[in-house]
C-alpha positions as CSV (number, residue, x, y, z in Angstrom):
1,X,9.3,17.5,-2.0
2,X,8.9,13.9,-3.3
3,X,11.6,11.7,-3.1
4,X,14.2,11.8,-5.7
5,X,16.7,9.1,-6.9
6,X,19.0,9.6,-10.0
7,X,19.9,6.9,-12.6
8,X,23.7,7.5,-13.2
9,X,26.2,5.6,-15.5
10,X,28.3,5.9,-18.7
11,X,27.0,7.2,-22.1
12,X,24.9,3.8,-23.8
13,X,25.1,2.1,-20.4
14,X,21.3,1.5,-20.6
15,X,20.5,4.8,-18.0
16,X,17.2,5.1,-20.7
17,X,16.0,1.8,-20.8
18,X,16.5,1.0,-17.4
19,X,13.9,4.6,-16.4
20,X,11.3,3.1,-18.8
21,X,11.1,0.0,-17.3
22,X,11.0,1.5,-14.0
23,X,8.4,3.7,-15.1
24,X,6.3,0.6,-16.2
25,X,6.2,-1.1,-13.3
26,X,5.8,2.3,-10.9
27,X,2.7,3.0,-13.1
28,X,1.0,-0.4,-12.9
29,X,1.5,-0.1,-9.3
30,X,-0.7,2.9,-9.4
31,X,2.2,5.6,-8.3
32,X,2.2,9.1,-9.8
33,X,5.3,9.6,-11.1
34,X,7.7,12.2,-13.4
35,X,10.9,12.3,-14.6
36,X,14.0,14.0,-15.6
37,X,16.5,14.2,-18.1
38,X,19.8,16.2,-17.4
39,X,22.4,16.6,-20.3
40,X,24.9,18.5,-20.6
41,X,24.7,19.5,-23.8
42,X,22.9,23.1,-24.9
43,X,19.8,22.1,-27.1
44,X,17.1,25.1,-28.5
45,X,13.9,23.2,-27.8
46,X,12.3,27.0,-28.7
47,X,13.1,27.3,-32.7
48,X,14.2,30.7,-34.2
49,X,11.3,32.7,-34.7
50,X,8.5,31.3,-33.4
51,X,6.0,33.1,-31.0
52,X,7.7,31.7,-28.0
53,X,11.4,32.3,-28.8
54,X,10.1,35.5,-29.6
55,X,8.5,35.7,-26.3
56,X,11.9,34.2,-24.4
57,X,14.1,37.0,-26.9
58,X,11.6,40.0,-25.5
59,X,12.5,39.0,-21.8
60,X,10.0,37.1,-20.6
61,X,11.3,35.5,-17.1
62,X,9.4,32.0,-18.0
63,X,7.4,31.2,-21.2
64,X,4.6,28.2,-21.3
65,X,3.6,26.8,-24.8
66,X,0.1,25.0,-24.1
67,X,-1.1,22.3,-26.8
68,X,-4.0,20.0,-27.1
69,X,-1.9,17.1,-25.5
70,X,0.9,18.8,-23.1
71,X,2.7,21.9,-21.8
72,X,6.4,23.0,-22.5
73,X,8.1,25.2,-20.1
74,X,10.8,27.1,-21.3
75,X,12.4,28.9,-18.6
76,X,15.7,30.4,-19.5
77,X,18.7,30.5,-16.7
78,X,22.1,32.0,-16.1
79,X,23.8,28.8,-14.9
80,X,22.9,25.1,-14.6
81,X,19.6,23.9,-12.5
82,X,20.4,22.0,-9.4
83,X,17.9,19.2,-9.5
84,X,16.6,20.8,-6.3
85,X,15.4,23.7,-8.8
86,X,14.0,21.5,-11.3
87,X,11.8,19.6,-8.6
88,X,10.3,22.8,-7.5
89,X,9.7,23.5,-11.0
90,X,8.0,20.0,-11.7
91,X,5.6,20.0,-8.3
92,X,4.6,18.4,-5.3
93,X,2.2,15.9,-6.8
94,X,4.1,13.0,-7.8
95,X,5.5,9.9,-5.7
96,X,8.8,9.8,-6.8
97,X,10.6,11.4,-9.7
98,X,13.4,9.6,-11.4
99,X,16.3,11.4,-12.9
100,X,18.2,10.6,-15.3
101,X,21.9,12.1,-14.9
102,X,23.2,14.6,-12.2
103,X,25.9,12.4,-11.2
104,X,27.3,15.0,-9.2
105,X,23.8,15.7,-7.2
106,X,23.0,14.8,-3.8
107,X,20.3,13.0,-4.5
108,X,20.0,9.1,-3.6
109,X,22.0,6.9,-7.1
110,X,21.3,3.9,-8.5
111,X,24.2,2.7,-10.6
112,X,23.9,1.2,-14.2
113,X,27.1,-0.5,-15.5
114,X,27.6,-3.0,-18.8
115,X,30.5,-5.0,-18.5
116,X,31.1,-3.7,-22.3
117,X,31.6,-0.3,-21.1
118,X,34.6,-0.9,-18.6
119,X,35.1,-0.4,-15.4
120,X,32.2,1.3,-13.2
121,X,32.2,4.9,-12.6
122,X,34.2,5.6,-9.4
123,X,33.4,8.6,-6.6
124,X,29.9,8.1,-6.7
125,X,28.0,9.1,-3.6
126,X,25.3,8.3,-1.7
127,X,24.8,4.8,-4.3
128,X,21.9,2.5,-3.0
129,X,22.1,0.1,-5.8
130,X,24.0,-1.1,-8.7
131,X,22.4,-2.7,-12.3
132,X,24.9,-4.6,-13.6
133,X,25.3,-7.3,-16.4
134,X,28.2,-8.7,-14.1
135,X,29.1,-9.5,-10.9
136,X,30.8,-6.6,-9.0
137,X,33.1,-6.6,-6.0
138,X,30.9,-4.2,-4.1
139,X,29.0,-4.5,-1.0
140,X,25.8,-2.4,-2.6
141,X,23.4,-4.1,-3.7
142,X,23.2,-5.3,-7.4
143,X,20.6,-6.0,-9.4
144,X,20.7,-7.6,-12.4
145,X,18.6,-5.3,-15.5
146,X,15.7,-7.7,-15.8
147,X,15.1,-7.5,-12.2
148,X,12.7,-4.6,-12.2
149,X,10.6,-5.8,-9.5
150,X,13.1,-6.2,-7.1
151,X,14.7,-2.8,-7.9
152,X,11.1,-1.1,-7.4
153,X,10.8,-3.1,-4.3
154,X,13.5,-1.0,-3.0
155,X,12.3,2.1,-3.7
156,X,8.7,1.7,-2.4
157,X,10.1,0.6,0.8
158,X,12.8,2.8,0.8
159,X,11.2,6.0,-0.4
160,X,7.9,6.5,-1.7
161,X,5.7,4.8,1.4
162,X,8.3,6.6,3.8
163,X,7.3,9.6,2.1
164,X,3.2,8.9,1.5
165,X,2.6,11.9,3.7
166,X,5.0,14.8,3.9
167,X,5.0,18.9,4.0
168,X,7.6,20.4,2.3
169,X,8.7,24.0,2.8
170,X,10.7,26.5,0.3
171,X,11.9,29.4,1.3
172,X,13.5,31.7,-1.3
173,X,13.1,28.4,-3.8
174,X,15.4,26.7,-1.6
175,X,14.4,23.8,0.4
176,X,14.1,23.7,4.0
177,X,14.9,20.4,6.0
178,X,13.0,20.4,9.0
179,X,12.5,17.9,12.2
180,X,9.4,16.2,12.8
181,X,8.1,19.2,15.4
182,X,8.2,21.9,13.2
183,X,7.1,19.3,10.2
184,X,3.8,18.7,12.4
185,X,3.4,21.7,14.1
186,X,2.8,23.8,10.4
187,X,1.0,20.9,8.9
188,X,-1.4,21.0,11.8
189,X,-1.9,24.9,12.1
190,X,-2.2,25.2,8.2
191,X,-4.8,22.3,7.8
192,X,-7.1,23.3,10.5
193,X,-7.1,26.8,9.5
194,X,-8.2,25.8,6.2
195,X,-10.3,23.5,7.0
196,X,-12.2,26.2,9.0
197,X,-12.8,28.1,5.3
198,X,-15.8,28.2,3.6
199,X,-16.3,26.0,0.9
200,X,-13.6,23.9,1.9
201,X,-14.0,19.7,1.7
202,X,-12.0,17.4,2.6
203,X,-7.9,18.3,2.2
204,X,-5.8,15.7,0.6
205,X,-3.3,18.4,-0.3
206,X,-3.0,21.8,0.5
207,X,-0.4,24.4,-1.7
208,X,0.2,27.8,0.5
209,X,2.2,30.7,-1.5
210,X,3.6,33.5,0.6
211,X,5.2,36.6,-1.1
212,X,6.7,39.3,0.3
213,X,7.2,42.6,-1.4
């Protein structure tokens, strides 16, 4: 899947503005990108009585409203996405995806503290930078908030050219880390079979769905 790093820090801490920025300068850079946004609080994006609550009420496992400008998926669960889940949900064809929250996740964290908001959050793991308004006494790397083009530095070199080409394999939803062999070894059966199909051009990315009854 494509590489994930979450934006963590205290409520008003600048988690928001910091994403847009990065979002800026990912996008003149030419990168697909998405994002998300976790919160812990419940919120009915689906209002009372329209056709797709009514749809969601009836049972529907998943419900997509399409308009002239977007899509809204409203997928209703019985416990909290892991942001594994919501990746699958969101698709392979993006170059990174920036989340906003899951402290507790495993994905990679950069850090966003305000000296105004007190001391930094504490317990964080797996933390490859901090963006601070202060000097810390940490040996990750800080940035300061303006530097945006040093903090996107990092993640090109860190994760989205590391990643340009990858396969990534679900099984039961759940993702599967695999070694370079195996990585190869289906890439290069599944692309020359279909490349043997009629019709078929040149592959710059190929989606295979296998269900079994």
């Amino acid at each position: 899947m494509p590489p994930v790093v979450s934006i963590v820090g205290k409520s008003n801490s600048g988690k928001t503005t910091l994403i847009e920025k990065l979002v800026r300068e990912l996008k003149s850079r030419g990168y697909r990108m998405a994002t998300i946004k976790h919160s812990p609080q419940q919120s009915d994006f689906d209002e009372l009585g329209k056709d797709s609550w009514r749809h969601v009420q009836a049972g529907s496992d998943a419900t997509v409203v399409s308009l002239p400008d977007k899509i809204v998926l409203i997928k209703p669960v019985t416990q909290e996405a892991t942001i594994d889940e919501v990746v699958n949900l969101i698709g392979e064809d993006y170059d990174i995806i920036l989340a906003e929250g899951f402290k507790q996740g495993n994905a990679p964290k950069i850090a966003v503290h305000r000296k105004d908001n007190g001391a930094p959050i504490e317990g964080l793991k797996k933390v490859i930078a901090i963006v601070t308004d202060e000097t810390l006494e940490t040996k990750v790397r800080q940035f300061s908030p303006e530097d945006i083009s040093a903090l996107v530095d990092l993640l090109e070199k860190g994760f989205i050219k590391p990643q340009s080409e990858r396969i990534s394999l679900f099984v039961n939803d759940t993702p599967v880390t695999m070694t370079l062999f195996p990585k190869q070894f289906i890439s290069n059966v599944v692309l020359a079979m279909a490349s043997c199909l009629k019709g078929v051009g040149e592959i710059r990315n190929l989606k295979l769905f296998v269900k079994k009854a």
